[in-house]
C-alpha positions as a Markdown table, in Angstrom:
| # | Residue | x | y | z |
|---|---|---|---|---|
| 1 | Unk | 1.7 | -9.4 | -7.0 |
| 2 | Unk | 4.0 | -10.3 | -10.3 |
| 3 | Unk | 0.7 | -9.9 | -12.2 |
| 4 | Unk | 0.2 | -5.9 | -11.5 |
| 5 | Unk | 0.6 | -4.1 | -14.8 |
| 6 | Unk | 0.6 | -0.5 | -13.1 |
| 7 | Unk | 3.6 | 0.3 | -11.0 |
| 8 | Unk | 2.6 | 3.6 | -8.9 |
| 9 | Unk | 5.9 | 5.1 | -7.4 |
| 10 | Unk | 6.6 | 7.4 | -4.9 |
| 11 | Unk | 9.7 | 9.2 | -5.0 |
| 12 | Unk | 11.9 | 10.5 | -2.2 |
| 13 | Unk | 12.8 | 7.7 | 0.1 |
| 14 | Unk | 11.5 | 5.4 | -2.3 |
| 15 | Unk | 13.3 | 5.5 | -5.7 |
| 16 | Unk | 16.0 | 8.4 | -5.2 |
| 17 | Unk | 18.1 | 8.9 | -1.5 |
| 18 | Unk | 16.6 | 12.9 | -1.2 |
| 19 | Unk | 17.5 | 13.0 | 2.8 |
| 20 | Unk | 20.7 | 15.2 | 2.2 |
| 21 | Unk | 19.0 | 17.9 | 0.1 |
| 22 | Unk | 15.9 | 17.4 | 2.1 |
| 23 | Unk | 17.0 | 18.2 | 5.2 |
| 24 | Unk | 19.9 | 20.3 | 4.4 |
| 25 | Unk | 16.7 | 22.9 | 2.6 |
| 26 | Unk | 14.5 | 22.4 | 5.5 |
| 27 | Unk | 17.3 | 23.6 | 8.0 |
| 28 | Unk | 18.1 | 26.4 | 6.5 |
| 29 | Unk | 14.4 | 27.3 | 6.4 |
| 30 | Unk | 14.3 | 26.9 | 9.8 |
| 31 | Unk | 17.3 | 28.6 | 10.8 |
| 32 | Unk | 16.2 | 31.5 | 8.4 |
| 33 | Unk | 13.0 | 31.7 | 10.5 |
| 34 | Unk | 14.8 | 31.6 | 13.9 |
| 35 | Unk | 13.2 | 28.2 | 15.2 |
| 36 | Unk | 15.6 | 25.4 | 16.7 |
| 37 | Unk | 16.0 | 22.5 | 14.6 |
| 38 | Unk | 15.1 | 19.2 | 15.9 |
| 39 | Unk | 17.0 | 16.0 | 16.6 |
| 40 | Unk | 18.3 | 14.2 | 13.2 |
| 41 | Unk | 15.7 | 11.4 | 14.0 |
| 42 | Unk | 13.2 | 13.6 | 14.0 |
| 43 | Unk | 14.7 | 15.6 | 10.5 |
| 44 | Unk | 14.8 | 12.1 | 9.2 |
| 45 | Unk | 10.6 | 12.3 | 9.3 |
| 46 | Unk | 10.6 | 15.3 | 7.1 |
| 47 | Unk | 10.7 | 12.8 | 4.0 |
| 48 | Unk | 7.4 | 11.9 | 2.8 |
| 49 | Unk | 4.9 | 14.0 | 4.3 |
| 50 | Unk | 3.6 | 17.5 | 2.6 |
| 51 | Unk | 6.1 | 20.5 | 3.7 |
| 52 | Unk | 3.6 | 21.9 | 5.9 |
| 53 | Unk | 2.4 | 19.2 | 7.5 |
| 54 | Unk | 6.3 | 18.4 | 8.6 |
| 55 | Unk | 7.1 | 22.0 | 9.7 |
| 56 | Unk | 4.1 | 22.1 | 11.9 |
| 57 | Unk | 4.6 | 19.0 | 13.4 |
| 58 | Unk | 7.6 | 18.0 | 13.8 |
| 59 | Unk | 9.7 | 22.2 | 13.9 |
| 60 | Unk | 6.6 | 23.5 | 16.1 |
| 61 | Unk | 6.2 | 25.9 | 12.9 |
| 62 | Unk | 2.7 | 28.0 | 13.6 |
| 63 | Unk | -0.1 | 27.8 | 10.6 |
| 64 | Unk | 0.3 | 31.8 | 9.7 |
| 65 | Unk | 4.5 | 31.6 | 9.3 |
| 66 | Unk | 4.3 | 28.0 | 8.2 |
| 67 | Unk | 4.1 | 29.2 | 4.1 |
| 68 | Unk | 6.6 | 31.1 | 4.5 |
| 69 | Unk | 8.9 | 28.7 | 5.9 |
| 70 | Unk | 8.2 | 26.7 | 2.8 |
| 71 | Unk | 9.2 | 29.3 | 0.3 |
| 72 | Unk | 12.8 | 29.7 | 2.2 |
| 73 | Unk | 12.9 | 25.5 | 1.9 |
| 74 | Unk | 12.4 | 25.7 | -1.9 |
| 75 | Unk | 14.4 | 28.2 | -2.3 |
| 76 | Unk | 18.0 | 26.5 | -1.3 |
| 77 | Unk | 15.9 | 23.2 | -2.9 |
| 78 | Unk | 15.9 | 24.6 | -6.1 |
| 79 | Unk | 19.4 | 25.5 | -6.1 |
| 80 | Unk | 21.3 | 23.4 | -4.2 |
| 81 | Unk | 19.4 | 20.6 | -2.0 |
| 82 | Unk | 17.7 | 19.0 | -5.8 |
| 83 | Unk | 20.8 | 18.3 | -6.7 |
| 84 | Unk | 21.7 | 15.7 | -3.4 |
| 85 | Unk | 19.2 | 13.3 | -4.8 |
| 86 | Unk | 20.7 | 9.8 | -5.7 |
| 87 | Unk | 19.4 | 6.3 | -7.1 |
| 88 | Unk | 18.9 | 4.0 | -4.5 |
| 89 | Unk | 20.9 | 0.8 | -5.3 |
| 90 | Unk | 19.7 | -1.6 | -7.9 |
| 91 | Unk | 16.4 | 0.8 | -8.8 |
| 92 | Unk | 17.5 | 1.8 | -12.8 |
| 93 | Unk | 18.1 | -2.1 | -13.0 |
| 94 | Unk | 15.0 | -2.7 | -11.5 |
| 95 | Unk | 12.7 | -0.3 | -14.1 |
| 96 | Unk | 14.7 | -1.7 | -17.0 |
| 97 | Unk | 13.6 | -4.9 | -16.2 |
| 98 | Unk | 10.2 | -3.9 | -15.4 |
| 99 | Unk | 9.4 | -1.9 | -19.0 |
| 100 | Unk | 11.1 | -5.1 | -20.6 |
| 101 | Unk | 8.3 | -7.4 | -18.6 |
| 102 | Unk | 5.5 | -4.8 | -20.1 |
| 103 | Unk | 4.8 | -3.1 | -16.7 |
| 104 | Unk | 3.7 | 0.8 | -16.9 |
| 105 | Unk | 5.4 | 2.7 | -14.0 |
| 106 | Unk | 4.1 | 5.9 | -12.8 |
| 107 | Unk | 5.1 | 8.4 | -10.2 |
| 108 | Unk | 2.8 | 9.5 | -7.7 |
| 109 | Unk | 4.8 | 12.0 | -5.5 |
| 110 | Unk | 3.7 | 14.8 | -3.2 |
| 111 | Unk | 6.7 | 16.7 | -4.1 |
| 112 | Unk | 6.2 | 19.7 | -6.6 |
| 113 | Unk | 5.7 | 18.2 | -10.4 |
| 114 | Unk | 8.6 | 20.5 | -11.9 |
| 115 | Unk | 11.3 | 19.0 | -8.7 |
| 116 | Unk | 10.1 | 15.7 | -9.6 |
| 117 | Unk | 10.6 | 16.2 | -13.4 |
| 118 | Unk | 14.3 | 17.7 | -12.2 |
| 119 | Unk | 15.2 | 15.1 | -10.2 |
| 120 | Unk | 14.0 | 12.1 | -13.0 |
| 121 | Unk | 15.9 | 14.0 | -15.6 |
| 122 | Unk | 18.9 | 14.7 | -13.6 |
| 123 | Unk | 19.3 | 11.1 | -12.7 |
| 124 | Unk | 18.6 | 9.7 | -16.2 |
| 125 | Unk | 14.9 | 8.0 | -15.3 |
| 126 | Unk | 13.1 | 9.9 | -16.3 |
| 127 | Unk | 12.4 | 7.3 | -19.7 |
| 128 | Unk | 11.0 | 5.1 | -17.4 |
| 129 | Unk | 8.2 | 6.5 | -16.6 |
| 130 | Unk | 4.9 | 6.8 | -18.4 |
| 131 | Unk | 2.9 | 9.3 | -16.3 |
| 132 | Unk | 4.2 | 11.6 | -13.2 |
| 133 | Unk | 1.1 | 12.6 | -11.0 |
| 134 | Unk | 2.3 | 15.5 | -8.2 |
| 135 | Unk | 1.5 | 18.3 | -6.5 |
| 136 | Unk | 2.1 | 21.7 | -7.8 |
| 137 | Unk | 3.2 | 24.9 | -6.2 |
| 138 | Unk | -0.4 | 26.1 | -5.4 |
| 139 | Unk | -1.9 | 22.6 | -4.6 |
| 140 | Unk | 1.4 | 21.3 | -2.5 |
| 141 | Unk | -1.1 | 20.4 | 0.0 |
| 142 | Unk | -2.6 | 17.7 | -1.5 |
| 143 | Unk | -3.0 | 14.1 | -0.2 |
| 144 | Unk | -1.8 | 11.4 | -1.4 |
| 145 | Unk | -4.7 | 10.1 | -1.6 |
| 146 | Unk | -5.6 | 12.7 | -4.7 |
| 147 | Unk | -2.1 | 12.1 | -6.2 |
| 148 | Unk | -2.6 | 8.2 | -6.6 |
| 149 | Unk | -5.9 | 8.5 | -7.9 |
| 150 | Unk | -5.0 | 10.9 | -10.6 |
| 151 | Unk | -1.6 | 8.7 | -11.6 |
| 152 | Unk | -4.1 | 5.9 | -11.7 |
| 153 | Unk | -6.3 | 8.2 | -14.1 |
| 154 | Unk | -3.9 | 9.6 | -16.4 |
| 155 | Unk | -2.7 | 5.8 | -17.2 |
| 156 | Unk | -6.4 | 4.8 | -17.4 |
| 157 | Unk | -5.6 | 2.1 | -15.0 |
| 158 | Unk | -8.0 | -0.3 | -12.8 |
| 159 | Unk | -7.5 | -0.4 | -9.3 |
| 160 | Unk | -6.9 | -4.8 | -9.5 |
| 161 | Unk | -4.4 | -4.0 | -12.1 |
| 162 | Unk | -2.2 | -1.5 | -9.6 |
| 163 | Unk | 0.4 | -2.0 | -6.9 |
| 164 | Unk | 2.3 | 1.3 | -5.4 |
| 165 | Unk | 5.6 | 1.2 | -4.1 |
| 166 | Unk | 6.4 | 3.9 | -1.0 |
| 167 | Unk | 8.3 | 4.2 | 1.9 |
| 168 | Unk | 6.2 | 5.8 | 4.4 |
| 169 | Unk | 2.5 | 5.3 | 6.2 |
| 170 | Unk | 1.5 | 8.0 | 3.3 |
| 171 | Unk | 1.8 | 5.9 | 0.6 |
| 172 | Unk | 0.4 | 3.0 | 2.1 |
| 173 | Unk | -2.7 | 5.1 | 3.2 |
| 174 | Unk | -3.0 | 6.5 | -0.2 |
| 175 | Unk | -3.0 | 3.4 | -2.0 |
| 176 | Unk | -5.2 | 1.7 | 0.5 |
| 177 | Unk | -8.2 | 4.9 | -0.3 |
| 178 | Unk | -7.7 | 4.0 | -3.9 |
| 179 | Unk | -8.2 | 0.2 | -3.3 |
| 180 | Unk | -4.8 | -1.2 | -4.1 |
| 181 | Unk | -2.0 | -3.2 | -2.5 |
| 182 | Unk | 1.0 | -1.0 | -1.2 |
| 183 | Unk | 4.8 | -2.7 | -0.7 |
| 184 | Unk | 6.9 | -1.2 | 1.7 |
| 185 | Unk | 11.1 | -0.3 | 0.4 |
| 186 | Unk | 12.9 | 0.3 | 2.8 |
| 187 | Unk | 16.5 | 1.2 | 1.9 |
| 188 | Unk | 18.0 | 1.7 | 4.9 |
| 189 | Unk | 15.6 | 3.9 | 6.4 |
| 190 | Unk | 14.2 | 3.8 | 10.2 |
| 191 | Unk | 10.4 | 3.1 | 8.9 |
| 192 | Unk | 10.2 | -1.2 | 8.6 |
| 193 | Unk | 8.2 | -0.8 | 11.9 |
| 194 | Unk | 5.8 | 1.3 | 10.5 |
| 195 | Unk | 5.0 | 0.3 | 7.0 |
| 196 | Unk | 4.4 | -2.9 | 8.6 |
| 197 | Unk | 2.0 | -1.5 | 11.1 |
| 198 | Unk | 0.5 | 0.5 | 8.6 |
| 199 | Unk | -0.6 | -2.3 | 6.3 |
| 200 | Unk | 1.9 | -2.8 | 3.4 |
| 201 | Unk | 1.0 | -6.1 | 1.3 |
| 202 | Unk | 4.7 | -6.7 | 1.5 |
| 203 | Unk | 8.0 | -4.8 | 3.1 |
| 204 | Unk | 11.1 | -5.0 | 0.5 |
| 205 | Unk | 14.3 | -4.3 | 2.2 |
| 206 | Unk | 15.8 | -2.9 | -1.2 |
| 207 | Unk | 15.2 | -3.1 | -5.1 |
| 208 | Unk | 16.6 | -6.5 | -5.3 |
| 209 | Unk | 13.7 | -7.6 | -2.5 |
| 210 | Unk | 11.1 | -5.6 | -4.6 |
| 211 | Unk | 12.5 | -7.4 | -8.2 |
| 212 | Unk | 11.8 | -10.9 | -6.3 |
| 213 | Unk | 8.4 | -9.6 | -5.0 |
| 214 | Unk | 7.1 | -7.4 | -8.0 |
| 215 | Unk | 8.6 | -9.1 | -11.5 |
């Protein structure tokens, strides 16, 4: 896969650590809503997915309180949990390298568009990174699917020309619907088993893993 031009990147668990801020925003969402918090294996699940998806599956959250729910998460997000984000090991090394090589990286996140611009900027990556493609406020709902095909859009880039780079079953799914090859990073997390299950073209255990695979 060293001759993919188009590098489509999700974001939390993938370039930047976000569990911290993650799951300190969505505990205090639940708390605020009176609903026990689950098990920190089960916290750990609420990177990746769409916030509504995770609170109704995995905090028992029903449909009609569930928006709610999301507005208390964003709102100790904005202020506080954003700013837990860190680099994973190796990954500004690893886009230097990459832009040097002539690759094109892109973001394709399901987080909000302005977080993901906040987090880029804040950790000084944000020159990486030709194109973000995210959700928005109103449209925080939608897949992944929708997200990689409009990175792959705005960067008027082929499907045999792409490769996306995630940590969860999401972004191997939504690469797969868009016709291209998905590998797996791990970095540290608990999901090997499942991006392997799911289908990744390759499973890199961190950046340095993904350099040997990808450039």
């Amino acid at each position: 896969m060293k001759n993919k031009k188009y590098l489509l990147f999700d974001l939390d668990g993938t370039v930047t650590d976000s569990a911290p801020g993650v799951i300190a925003s969505a505990t205090y969402a639940m708390e605020k809503q009176g609903v026990p918090v689950p098990d920190s294996k089960t916290m750990a699940k609420f990177l990746g997915p769409p916030l509504k998806y995770s609170f109704m599956t995995y905090a028992g959250i029903e449909e009609e309180r569930v928006e709610e729910t999301i507005k208390l998460y964003r709102e100790h997000y904005k202020a506080k949990g954003i700013y837990q984000n860190s680099l994973y090991a190796g990954a500004a090394e690893f886009f230097e390298k990459a832009v040097q090589q002539g690759k094109v990286l892109l973001i394709a996140s399901s987080k909000p568009l302005p977080f993901v611009k906040t987090v880029l900027e804040y950790l000084k990556v944000d020159k990486y990174f030709s194109h973000i493609s995210a959700a928005s406020f109103s449209d925080a709902h939608l897949s992944k699917a929708a997200i990689v095909a409009r990175a792959m859009e705005m960067a008027g880039a082929s499907a045999k020309d792409c490769v996306m780079i995630g940590d969860r079953c999401y972004d191997i799914e939504g690469a797969a619907d868009n016709g291209i090859p998905c590998v797996g990073i791990v970095n540290g997390s608990i999901f090997r088993d499942e991006l392997t299950e799911t289908g990744a073209a390759a499973v890199a255990a961190n950046f340095s893993e993904l350099d040997k695979i990808l450039l």
